[in-house]
N, C-alpha and C positions, 0 to 999 in steps of 0.2 A: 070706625071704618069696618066693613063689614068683606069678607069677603069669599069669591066661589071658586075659585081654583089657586090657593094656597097650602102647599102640604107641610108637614116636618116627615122624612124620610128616612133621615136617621139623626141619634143623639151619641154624646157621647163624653165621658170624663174621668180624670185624672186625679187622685188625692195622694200625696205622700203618708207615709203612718203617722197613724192618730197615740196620742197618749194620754194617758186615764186622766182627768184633774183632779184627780186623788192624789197623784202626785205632787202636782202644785200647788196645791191645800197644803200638802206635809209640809216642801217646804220653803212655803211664806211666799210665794211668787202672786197666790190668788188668794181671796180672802174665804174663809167658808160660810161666812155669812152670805156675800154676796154671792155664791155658788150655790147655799138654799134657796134664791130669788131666782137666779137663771138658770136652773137645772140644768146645766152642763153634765156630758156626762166624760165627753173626751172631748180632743182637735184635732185637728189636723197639722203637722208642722214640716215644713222643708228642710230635706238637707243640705247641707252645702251644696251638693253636683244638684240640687233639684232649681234651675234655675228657671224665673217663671215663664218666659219664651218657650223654653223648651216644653213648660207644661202643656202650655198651651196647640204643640204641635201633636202630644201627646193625644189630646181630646180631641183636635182637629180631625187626625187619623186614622181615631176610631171612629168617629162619627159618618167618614166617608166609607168605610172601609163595613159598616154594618147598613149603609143605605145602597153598596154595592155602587156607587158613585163614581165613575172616574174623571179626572181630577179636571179633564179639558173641559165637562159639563159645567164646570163650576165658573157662574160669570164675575162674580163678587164674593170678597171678602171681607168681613166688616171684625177689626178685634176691637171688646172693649177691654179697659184696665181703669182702677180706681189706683192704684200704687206706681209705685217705681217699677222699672219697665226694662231694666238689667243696665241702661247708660242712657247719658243725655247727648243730644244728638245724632239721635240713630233713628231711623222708621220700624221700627216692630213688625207691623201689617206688611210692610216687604218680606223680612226676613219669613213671617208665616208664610205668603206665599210661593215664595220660594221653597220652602220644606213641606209644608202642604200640598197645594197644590203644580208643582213642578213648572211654577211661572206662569199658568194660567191667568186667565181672569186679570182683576183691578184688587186694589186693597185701598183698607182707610183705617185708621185707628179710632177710634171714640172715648172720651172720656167724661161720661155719663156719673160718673160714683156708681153708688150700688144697685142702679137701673140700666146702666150699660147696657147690658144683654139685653134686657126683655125689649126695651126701648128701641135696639135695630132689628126687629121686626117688621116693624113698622117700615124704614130704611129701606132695608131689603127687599121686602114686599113690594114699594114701593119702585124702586129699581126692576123689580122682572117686571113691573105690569107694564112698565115704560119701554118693555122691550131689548133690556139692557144686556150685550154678551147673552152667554150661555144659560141654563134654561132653570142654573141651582144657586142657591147662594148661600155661602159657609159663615156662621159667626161664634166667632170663639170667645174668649174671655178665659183672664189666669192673673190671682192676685196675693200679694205674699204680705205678711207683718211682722217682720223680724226688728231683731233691735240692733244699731238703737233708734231708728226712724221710728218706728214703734213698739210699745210693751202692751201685745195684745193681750193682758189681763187687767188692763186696768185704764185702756184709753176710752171706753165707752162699756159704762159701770151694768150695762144693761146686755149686754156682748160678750162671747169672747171671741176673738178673732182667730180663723182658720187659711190656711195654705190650700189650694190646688187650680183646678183649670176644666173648664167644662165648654159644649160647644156644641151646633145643632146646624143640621143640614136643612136647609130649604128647597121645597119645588113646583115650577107649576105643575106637573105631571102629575105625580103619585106620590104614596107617603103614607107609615101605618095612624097619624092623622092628621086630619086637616084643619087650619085655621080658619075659624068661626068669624071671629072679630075679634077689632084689638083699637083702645081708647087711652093719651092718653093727656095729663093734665099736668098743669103747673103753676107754683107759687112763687116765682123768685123775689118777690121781698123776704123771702126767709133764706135766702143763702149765704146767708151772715153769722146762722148757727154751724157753720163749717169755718165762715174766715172769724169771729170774735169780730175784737175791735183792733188786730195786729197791721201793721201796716204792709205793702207787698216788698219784696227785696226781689234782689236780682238772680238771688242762688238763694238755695237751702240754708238756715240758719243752724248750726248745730245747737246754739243757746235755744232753741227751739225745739230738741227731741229732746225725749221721744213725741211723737205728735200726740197731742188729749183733744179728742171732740169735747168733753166733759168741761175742760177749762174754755172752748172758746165760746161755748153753749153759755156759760155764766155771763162771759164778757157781752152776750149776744143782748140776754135778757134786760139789759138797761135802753134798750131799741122797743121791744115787742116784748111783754113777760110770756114767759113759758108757758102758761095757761091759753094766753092767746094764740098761742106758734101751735102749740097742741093742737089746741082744737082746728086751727087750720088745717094743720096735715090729716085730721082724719075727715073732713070735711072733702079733701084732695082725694085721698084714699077711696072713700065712700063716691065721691062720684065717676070715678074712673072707673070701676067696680060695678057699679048701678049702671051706667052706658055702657058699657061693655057685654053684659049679659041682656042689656034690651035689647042688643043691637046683633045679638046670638039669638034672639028670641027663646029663652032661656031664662034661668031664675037663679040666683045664688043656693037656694034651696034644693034643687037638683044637680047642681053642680058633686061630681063624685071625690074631685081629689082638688084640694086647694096648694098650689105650691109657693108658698111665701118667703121674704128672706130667713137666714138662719137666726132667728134672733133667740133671746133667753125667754124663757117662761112668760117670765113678769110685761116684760115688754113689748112681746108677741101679741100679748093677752092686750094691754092696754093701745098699743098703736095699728094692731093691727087687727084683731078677731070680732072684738069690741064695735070698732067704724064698720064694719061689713057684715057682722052679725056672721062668725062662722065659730062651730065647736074646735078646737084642738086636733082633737080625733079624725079631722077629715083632713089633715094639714099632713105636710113632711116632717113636724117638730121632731117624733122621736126619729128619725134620721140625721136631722139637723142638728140636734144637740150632740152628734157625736165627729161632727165635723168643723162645728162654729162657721161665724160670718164670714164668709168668704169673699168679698166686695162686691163684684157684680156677677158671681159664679153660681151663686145658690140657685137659683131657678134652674135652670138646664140643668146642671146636678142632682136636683131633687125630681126631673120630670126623667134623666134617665135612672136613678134611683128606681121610680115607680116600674120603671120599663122592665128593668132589669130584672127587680123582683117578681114582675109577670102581676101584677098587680093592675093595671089598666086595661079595661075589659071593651071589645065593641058596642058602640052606642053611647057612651058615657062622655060628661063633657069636665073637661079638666081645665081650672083657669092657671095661669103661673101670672104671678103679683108682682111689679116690680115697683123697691121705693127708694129713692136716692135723691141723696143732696143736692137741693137746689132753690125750689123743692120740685119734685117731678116723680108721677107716679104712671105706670103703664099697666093694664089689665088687657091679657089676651085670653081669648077664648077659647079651647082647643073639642074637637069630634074626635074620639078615638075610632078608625074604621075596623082595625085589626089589629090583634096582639102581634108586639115585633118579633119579631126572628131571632132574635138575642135572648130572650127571655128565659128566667127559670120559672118554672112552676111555683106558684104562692106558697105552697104547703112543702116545696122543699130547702130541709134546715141547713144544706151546705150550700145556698148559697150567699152574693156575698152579704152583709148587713149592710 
């Protein structure tokens, strides 16, 4: 889909502190072998009072708050969440609007896995061209891996899992850029490398945490062998990617900042740089690796990342990658028109990493 009057006007996100995995090499939480594979170099982790709703209001609030937004503007809200969502039986996407936006607008929650985000672009976008409310549309995302639902060292050996909450303002109007095009694709005969071969219940099994994708990915491979699901998802990846910058009239080759999930080295490399043909170097990784996989938060995080550090120049096109369980992959296109208002200058060292 291509499009001529969609902006992002402002970004914005939230991490609790990060801690060295130096520490968790000492002791015995992470492996150090498997830390030479994934270059980790920190996480991110929540505290107790960091609960993830709130994070999410967190990012929500900057995001309007640096597009000079106000709240009535806003016709739609869309949260995604890959995790537990603070209780069951509750609407999330309320509770954001209410503290976000002061009851504004509509809300809906999404649960996408780790393409959440990037994926209600498309939603949103979708929603204002139809004319929908007010004239912006807010989508947040905030996802946590504590234990014992999960032991993010070791539930996906290619990962490590990080805490926070990130979120991106949408407009027809204006916005320091504008969305190009955004494509995206899907495999669900592979969404069996998320459920194994376990059967559904009706509540959470505690014989069942901490959750391992690692274990159900084995159970999966008596279905599809690995080698085949492989090549699938980069077959997925690659052409979400390749439509996407056709349809920017545009090249993966001139694209200036690639933002992909936070994954490890190893795995980055092979699921994702690999099918798309991109270097390292043009990527978030050394930012990412000091935050880890954050469910469907990395993208928006790594694009105001880029913002923040004053790093995104006019003229330049920036994609953000989204890949999540399903299988389901979304590639957007972004025009930077103007450096944001929030920005530090590249070359200054206090600001933040």
């Amino acid at each position: 889909m291509r499009y001529d009057d969609l902006y992002i006007s402002g970004a914005g996100s939230w991490y609790p502190e990060s801690i060295s995995v130096d520490d968790a090499v000492a002791d015995g939480r992470y492996s150090a072998a498997v830390r030479s594979r994934t270059g980790q170099r920190r996480v991110t982790i929540a505290g107790p009072d960091d609960a993830s709703p709130d994070m999410a209001v967190r990012a929500g609030i900057s995001a309007l708050g640096r597009a000079g937004c106000d709240p009535a503007e806003v016709g739609l809200l869309l949260h995604a969440v890959a995790t537990y969502n603070g209780m069951d039986g509750w609407n999330c996407a309320s509770y954001l609007q209410h503290r976000i936006l002061a009851g504004h607008g509509v809300s809906f929650e999404l649960r996408q896995l780790s393409n959440g985000a990037v994926g209600a672009i498309e939603l949103a976008a979708a929603y204002l061209r139809a004319g929908g409310g007010a004239g912006s549309a807010l989508i947040t995302t905030a996802d946590q891996f504590p234990l014992p639902a999960w032991n993010r060292w070791e539930a996906s050996p290619g990962l490590v899992f990080g805490d926070g909450a990130s979120a991106l303002l949408l407009s027809r109007d204006a916005g320091f850029a504008r969305v190009v095009s955004s494509v995206s694709i899907s495999d669900p005969e592979l969404e069996g490398m998320q459920r194994g071969t376990r059967p559904f219940r009706p509540f959470a099994d505690p014989d069942f945490l901490p959750s391992s994708v690692v274990e159900r990915t084995k159970e999966f491979a008596a279905t599809i062998s690995i080698e085949e699901a492989v090549g699938r998802m980069a077959v997925g990846l690659n052409r979400a990617v390749t439509e996407a910058v056709k349809e920017a009239g545009t090249s993966v080759e001139d694209v200036a900042h690639v933002v992909l999930p936070n994954f490890g080295r190893e795995l980055l490399h092979d699921e994702c740089l690999v099918p798309i043909g991109v270097d390292i170097e043009r990527t978030t990784w050394r930012w990412g690796n000091t935050v880890g996989h954050v469910g469907a938060a990395d993208q928006f995080g790594g694009l105001d990342h880029l913002a923040t550090q004053g790093l995104l120049k006019p003229g330049e096109r920036v994609m953000l990658v989204g890949v999540g369980g399903g299988f389901n992959w979304t590639c957007v296109v972004l025009e930077i028109l103007t450096e944001p208002g929030w920005a530090y200058p590249a070359e200054n060292s206090e600001a933040p990493a």
